[in-house]
Backbone as JSON, one array per atom type, in Angstrom:
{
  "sequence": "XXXXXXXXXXXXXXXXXXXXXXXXXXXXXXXXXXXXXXXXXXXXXXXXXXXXXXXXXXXXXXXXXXXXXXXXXXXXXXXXXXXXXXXXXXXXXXXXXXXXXXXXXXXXXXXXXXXXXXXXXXXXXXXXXXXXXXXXXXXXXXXXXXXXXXXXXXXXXXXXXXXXXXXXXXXXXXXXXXXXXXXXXXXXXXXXXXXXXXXXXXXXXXXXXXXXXXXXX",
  "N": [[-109.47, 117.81, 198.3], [-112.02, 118.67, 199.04], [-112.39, 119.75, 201.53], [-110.73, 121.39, 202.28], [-110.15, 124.89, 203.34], [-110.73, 127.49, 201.59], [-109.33, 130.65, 201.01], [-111.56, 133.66, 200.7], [-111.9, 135.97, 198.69], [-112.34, 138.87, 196.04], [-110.96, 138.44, 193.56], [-110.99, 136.06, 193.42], [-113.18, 135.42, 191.75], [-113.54, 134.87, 188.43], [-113.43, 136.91, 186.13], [-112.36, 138.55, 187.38], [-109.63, 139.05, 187.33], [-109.28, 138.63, 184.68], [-109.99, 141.1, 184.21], [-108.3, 143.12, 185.54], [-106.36, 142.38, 183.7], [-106.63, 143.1, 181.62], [-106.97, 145.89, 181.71], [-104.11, 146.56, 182.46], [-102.93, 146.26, 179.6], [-104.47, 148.41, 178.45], [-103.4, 150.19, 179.59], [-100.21, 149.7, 178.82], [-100.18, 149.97, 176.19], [-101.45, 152.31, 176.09], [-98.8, 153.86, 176.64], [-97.62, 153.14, 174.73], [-98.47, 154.2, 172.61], [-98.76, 156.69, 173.21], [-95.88, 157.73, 174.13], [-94.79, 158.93, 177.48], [-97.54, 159.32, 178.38], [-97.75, 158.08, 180.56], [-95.41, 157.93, 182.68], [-94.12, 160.42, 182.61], [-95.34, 161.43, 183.71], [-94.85, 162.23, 187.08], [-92.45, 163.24, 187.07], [-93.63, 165.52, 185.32], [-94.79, 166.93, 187.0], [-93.54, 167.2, 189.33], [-91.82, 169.21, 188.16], [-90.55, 172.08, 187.78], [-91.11, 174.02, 185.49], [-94.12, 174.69, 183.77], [-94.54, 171.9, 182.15], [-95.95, 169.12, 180.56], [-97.15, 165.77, 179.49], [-98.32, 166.32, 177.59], [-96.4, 167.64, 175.68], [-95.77, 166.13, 174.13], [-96.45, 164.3, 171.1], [-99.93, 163.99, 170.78], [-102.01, 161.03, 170.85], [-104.81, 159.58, 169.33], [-106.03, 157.19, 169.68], [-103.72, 156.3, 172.18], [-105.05, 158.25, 174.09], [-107.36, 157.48, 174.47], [-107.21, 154.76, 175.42], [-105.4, 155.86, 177.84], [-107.4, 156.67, 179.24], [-109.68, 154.42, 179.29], [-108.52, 153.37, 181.1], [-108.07, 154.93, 183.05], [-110.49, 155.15, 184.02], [-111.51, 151.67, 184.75], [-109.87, 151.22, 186.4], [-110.4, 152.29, 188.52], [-113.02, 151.98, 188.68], [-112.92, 148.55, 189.61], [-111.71, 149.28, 192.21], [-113.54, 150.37, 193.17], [-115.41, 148.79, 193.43], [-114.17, 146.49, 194.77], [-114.54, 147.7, 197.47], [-116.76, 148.02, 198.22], [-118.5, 145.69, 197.41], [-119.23, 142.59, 197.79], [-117.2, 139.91, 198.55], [-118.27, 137.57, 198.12], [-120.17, 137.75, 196.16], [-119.23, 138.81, 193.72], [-119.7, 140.44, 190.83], [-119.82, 140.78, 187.91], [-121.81, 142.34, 186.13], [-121.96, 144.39, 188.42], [-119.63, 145.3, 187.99], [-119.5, 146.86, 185.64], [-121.77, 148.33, 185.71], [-120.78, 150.13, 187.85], [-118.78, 151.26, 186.39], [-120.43, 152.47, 184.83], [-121.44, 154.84, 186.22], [-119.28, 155.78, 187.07], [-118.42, 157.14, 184.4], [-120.96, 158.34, 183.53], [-120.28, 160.15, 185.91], [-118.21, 161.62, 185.19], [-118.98, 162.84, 182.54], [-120.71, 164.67, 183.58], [-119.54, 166.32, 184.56], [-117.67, 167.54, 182.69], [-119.49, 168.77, 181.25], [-120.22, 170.98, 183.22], [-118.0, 172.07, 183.59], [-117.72, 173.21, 180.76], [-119.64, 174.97, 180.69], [-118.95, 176.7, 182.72], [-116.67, 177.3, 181.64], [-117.64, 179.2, 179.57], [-119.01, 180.63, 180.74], [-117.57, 181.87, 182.72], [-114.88, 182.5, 181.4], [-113.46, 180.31, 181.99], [-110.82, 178.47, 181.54], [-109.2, 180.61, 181.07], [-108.06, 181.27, 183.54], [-108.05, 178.88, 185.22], [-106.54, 177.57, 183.35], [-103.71, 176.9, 183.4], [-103.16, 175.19, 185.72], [-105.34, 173.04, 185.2], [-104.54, 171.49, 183.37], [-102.31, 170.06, 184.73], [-104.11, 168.37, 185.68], [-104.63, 165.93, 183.91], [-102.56, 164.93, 184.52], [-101.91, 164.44, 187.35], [-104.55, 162.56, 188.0], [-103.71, 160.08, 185.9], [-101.89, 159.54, 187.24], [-102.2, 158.78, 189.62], [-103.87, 157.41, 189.42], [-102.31, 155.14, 188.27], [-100.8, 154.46, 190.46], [-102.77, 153.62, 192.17], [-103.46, 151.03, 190.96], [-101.31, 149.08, 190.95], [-101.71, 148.7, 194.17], [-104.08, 147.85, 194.1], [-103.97, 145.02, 193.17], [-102.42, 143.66, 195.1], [-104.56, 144.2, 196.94], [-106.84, 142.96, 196.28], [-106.24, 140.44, 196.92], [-106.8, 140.4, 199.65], [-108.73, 139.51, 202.06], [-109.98, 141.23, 203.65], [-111.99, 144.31, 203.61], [-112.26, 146.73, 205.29], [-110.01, 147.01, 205.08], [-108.77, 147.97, 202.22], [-110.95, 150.2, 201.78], [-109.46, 151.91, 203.41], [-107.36, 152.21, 202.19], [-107.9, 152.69, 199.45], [-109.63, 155.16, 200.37], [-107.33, 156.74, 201.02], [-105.68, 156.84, 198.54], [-107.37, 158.59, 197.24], [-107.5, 160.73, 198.74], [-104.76, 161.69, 198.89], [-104.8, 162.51, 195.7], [-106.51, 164.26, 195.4], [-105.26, 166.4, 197.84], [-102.65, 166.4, 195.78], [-102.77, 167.86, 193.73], [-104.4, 170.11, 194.45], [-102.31, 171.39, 195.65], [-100.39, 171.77, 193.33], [-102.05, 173.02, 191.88], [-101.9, 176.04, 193.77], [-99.38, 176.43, 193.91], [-99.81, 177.97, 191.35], [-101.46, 179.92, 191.8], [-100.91, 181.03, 193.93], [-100.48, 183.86, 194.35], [-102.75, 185.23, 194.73], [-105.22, 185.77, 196.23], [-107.94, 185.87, 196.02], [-108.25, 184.45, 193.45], [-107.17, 181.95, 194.55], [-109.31, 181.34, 196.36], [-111.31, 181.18, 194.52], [-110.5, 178.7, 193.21], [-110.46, 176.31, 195.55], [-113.0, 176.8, 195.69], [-113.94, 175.58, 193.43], [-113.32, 172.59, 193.43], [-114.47, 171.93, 195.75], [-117.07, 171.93, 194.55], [-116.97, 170.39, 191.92], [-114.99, 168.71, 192.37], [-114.66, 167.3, 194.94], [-117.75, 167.08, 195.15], [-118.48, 165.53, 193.17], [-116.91, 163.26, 193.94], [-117.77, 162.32, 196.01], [-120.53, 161.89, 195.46], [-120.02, 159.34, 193.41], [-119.1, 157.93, 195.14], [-120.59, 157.06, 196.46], [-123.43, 156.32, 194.68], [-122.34, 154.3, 193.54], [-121.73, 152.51, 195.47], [-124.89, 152.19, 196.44], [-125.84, 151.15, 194.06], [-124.13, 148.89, 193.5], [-125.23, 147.62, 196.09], [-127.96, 146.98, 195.51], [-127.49, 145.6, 192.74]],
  "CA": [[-109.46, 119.27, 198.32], [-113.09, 119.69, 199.01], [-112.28, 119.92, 202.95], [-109.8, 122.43, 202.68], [-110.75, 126.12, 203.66], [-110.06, 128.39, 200.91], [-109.59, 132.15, 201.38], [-112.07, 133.94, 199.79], [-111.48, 137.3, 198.03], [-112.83, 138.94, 195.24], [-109.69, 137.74, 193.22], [-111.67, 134.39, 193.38], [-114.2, 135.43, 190.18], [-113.12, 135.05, 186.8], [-113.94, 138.02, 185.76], [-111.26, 140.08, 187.84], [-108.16, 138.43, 186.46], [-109.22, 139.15, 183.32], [-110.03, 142.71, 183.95], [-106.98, 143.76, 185.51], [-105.2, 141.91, 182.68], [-107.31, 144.11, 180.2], [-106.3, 147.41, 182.24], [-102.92, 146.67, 182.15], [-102.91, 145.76, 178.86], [-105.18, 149.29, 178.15], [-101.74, 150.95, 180.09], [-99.37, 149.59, 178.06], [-100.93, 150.62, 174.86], [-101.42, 153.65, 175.98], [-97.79, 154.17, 176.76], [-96.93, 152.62, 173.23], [-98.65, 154.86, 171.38], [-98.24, 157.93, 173.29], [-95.01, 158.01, 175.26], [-94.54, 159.59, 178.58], [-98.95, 159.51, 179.18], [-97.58, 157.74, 182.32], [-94.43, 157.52, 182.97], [-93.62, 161.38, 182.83], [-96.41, 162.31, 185.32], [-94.56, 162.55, 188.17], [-91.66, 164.97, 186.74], [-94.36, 166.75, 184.84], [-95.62, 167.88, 188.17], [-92.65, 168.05, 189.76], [-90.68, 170.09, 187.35], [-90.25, 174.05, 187.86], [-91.75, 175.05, 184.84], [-95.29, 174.12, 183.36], [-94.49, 171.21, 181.43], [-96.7, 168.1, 180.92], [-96.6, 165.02, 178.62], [-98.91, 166.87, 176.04], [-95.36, 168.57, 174.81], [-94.95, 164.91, 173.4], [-97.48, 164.42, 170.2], [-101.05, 163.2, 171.25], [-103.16, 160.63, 169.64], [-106.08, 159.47, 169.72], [-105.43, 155.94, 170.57], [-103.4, 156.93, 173.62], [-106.01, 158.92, 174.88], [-108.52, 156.49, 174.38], [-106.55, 153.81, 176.34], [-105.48, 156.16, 178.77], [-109.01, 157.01, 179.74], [-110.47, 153.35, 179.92], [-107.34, 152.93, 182.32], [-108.62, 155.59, 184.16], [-112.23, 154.47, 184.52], [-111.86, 150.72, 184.77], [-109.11, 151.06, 187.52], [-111.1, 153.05, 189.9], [-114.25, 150.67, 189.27], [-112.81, 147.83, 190.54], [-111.51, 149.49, 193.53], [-115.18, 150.53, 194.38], [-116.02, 146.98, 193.46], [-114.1, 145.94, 196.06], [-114.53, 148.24, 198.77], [-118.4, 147.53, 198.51], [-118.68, 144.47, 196.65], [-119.06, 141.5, 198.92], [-116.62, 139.05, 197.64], [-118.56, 135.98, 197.6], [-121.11, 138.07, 195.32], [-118.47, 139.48, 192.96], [-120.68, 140.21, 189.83], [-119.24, 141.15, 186.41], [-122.47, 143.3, 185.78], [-121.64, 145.46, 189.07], [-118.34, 146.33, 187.91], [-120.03, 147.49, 184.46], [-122.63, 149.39, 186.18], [-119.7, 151.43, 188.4], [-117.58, 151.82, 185.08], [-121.1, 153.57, 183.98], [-121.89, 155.46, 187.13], [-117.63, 156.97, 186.48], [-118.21, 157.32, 183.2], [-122.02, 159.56, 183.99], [-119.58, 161.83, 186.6], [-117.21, 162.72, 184.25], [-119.72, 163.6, 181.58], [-121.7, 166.08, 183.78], [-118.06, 167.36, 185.29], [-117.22, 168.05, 181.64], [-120.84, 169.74, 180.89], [-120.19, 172.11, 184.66], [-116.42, 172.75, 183.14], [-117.84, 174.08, 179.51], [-120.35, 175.79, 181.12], [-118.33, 177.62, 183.67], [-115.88, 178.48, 180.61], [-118.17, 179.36, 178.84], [-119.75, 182.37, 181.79], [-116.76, 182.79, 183.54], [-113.47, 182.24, 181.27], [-112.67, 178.86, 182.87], [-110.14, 178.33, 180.91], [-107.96, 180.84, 180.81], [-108.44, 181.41, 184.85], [-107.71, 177.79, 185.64], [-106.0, 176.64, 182.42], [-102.3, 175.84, 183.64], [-103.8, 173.65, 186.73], [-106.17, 171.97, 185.04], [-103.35, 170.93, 182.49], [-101.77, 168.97, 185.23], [-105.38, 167.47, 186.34], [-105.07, 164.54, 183.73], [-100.89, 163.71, 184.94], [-102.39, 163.79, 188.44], [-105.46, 161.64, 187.76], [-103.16, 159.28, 185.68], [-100.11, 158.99, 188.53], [-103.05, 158.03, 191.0], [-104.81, 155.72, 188.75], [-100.83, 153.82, 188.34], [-100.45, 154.11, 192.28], [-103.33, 152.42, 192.67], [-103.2, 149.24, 189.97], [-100.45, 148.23, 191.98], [-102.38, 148.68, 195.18], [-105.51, 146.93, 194.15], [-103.14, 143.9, 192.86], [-102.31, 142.98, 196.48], [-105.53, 144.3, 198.47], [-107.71, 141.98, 195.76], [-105.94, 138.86, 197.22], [-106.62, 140.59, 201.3], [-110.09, 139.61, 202.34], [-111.02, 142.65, 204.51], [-113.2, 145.64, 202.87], [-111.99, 148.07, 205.39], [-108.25, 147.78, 204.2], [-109.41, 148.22, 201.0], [-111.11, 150.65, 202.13], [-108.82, 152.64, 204.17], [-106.2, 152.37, 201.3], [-108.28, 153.49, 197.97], [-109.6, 156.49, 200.45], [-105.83, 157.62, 201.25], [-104.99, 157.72, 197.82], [-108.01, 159.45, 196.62], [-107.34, 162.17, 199.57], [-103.48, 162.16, 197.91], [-104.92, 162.63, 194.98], [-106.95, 166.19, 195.86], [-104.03, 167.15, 198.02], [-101.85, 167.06, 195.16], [-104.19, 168.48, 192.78], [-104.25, 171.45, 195.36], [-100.6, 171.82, 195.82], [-99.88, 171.75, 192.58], [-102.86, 174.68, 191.79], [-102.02, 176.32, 194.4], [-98.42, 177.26, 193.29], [-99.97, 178.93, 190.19], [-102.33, 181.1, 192.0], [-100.24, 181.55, 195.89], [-100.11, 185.16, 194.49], [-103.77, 185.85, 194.4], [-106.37, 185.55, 197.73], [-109.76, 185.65, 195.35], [-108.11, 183.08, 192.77], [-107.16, 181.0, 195.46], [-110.58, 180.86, 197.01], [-112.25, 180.33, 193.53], [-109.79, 177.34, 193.12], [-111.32, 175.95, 196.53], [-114.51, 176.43, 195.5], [-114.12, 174.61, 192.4], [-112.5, 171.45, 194.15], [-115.48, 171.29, 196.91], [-118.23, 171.86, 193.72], [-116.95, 169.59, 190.61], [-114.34, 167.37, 192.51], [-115.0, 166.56, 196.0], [-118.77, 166.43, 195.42], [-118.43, 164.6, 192.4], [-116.28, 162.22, 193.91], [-118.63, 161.55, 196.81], [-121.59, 160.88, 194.94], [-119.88, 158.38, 192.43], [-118.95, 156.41, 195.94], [-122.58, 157.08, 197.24], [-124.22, 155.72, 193.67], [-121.74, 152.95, 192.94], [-122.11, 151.83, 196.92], [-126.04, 151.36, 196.3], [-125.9, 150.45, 193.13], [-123.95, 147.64, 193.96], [-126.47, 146.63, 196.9], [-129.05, 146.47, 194.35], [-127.38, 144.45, 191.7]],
  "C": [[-110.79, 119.85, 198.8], [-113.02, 120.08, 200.89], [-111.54, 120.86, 203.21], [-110.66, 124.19, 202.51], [-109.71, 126.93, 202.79], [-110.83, 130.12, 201.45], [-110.64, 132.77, 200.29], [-112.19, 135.46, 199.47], [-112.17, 137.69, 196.46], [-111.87, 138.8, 193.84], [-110.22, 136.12, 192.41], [-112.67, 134.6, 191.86], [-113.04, 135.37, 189.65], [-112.84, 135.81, 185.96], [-112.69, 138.88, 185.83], [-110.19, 139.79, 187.33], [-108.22, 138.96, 185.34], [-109.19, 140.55, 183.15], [-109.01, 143.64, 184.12], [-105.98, 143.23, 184.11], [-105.5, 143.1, 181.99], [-106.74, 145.33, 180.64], [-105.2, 147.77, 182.37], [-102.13, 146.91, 180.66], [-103.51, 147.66, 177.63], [-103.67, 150.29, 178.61], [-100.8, 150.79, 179.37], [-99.21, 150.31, 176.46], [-100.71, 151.73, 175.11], [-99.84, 154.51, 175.87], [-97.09, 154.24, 175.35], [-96.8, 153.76, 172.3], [-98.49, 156.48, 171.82], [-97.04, 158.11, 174.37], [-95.23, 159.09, 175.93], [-96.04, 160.12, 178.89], [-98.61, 159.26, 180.13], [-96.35, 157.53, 182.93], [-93.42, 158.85, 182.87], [-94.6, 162.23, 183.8], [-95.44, 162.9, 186.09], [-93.49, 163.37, 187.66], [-92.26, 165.68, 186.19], [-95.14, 167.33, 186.2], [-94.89, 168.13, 188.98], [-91.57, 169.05, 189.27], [-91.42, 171.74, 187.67], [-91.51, 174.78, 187.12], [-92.51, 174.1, 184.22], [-95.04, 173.41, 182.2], [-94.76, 170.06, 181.43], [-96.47, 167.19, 179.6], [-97.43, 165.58, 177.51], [-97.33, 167.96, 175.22], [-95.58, 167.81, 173.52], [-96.69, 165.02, 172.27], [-99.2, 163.94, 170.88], [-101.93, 162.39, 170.51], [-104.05, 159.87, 170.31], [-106.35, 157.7, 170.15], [-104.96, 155.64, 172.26], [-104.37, 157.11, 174.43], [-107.44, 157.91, 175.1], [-108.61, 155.42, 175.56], [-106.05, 154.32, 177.71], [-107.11, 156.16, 179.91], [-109.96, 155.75, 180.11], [-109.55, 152.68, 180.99], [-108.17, 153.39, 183.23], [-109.76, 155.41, 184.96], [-112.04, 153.3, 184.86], [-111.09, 150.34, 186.2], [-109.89, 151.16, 189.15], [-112.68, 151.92, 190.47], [-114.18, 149.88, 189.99], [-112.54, 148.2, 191.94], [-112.83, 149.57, 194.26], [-115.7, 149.41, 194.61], [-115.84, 146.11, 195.08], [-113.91, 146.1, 197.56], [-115.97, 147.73, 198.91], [-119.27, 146.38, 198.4], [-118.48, 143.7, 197.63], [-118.23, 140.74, 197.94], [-117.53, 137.14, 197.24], [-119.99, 136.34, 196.91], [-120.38, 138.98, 193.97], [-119.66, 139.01, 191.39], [-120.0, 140.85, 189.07], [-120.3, 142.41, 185.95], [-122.51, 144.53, 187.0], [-120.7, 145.96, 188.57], [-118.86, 147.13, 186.43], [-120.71, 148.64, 184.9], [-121.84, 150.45, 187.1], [-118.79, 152.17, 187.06], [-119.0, 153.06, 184.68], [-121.22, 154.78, 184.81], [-120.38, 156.72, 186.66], [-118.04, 157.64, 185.26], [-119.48, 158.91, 183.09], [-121.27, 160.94, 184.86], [-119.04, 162.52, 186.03], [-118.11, 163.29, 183.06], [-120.48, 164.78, 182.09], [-120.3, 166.79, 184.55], [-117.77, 168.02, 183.68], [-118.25, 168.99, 180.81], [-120.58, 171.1, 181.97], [-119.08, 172.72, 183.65], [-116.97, 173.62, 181.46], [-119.14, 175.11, 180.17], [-119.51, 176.93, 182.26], [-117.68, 178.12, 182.57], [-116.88, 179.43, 179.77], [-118.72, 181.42, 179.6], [-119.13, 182.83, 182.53], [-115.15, 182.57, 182.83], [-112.83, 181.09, 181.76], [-111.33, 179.01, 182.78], [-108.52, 179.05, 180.91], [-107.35, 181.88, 182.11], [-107.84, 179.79, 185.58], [-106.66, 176.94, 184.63], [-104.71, 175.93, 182.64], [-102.86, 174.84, 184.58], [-104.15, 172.38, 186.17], [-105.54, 171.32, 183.4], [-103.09, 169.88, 182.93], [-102.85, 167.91, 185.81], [-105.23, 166.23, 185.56], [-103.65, 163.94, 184.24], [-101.37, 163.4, 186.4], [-103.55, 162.52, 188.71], [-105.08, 160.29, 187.17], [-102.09, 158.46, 186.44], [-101.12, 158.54, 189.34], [-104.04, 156.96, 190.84], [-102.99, 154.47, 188.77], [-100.78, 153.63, 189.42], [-101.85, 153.44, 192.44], [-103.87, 151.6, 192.1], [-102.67, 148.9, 190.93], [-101.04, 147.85, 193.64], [-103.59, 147.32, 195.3], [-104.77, 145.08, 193.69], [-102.85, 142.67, 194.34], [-103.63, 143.33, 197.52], [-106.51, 143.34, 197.37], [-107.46, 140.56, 196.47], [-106.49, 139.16, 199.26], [-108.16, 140.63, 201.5], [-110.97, 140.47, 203.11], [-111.4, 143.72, 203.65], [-112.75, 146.73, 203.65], [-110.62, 148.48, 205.42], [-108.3, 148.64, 202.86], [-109.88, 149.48, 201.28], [-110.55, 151.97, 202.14], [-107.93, 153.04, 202.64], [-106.61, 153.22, 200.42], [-108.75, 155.56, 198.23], [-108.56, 157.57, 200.7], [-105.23, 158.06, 199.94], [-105.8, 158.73, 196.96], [-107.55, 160.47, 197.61], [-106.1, 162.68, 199.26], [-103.66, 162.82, 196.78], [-105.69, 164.15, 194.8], [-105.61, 166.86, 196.51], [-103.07, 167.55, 196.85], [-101.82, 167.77, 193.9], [-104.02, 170.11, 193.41], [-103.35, 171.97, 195.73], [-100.21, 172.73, 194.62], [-100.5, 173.14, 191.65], [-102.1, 175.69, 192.57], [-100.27, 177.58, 194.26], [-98.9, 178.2, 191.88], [-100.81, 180.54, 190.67], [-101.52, 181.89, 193.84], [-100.34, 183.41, 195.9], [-101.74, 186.18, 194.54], [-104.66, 185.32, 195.44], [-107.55, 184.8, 196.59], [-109.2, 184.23, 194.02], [-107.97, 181.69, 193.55], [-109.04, 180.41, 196.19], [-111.92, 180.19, 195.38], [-111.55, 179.04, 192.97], [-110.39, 176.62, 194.2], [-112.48, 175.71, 196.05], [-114.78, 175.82, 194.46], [-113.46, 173.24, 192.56], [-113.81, 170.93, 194.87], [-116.37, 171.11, 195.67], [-117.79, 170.85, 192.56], [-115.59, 168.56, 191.12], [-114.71, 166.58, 193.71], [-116.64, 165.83, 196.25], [-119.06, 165.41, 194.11], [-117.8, 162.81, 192.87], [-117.09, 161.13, 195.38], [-120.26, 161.2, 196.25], [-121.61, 160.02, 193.65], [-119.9, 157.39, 193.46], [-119.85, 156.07, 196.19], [-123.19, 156.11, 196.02], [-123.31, 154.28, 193.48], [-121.73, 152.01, 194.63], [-123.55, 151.09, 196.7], [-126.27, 150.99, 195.02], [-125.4, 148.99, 192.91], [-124.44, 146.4, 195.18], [-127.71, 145.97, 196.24], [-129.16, 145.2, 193.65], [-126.8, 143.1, 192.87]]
}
């Protein structure tokens, strides 16, 4: 066997097997304990009238498990858009889980602060209802994704793929706003401007920091 040419993918650590196990495993749970966190997304955003899986009870378990879904999913993907595979490191994917974990804490400092001086809340509040079923339907669409591009040794499939469904993932974010406010010009444009300021630039300098952060380590 030592003559034979194996493919090499970031698939190949130890590490990643286990982690997707764990994230699956963090999904399931979550489902357990709070039905329809993931598995009513997609009719809670396509249904008529503003109804999301928080009808169903919420606990704190759930939410818990949802949320390290959410973070640990996305890590690896950066892992392995940037991550060389024949340097796959266990302490990069930690250090992207922290880098996620730092965006959403100062997105959630901007968001109480904006409610706080401009009503956020009750100006954006149906939208940003459906922000965690969208964020959860695009973390499930891409488990399955990263499942088969972990075993595909190119970086700019990978690539190509994780940035199509993050750009799905604003589009339907913005759709889905977009029906609440269609009746208002100036709400519409302060919906925009809160997309380019606490999502789009958030979401380009988690790729920016977890890119050189992973040259580093």
């Amino acid at each position: 066997m030592d003559g034979v040419m194996h493919i090499v993918s970031m698939m190949s650590a130890p590490w990643c097997g286990w982690t997707m196990l764990v994230l699956l495993l963090f999904a399931v749970l979550a489902e357990v304990t709070q039905p329809g966190v993931i598995t009513q997304t997609l009719s809670s955003l396509t249904a008529r009238t503003d109804r999301t899986y928080k009808d169903s009870p919420t606990t704190f378990m759930g939410q818990l498990c949802i949320s390290l879904f959410r973070i640990g999913t996305p890590a690896v993907a950066l892992c392995l858009c940037f991550l060389p595979a024949q340097h796959a490191s266990f302490v990069a994917f930690w250090a992207v889980c922290g880098v996620i974990l730092a965006v959403l804490l100062v997105k959630m400092l901007c968001n109480v602060l904006l409610d706080y001086t401009f009503s956020f809340t009750r100006r954006f509040g149906d939208p940003y209802e459906h922000y965690g079923n969208i964020a959860t339907l695009s973390t499930a669409v891409l488990y399955p994704a990263l499942l088969v591009l972990l075993r595909i040794p190119d970086q700019q499939i990978a690539q190509w793929t994780v940035g199509i469904i993050a750009l799905l993932f604003l589009c339907l974010w913005l759709y889905r706003a977009a029906r609440t406010f269609v009746v208002s010009l100036s709400a519409i444009l302060y919906l925009l401007l809160y997309i380019l300021t606490l999502e789009v630039l958030p979401m380009v300098a988690c790729i920016y920091c977890s890119a050189k952060l992973i040259m580093i380590l």
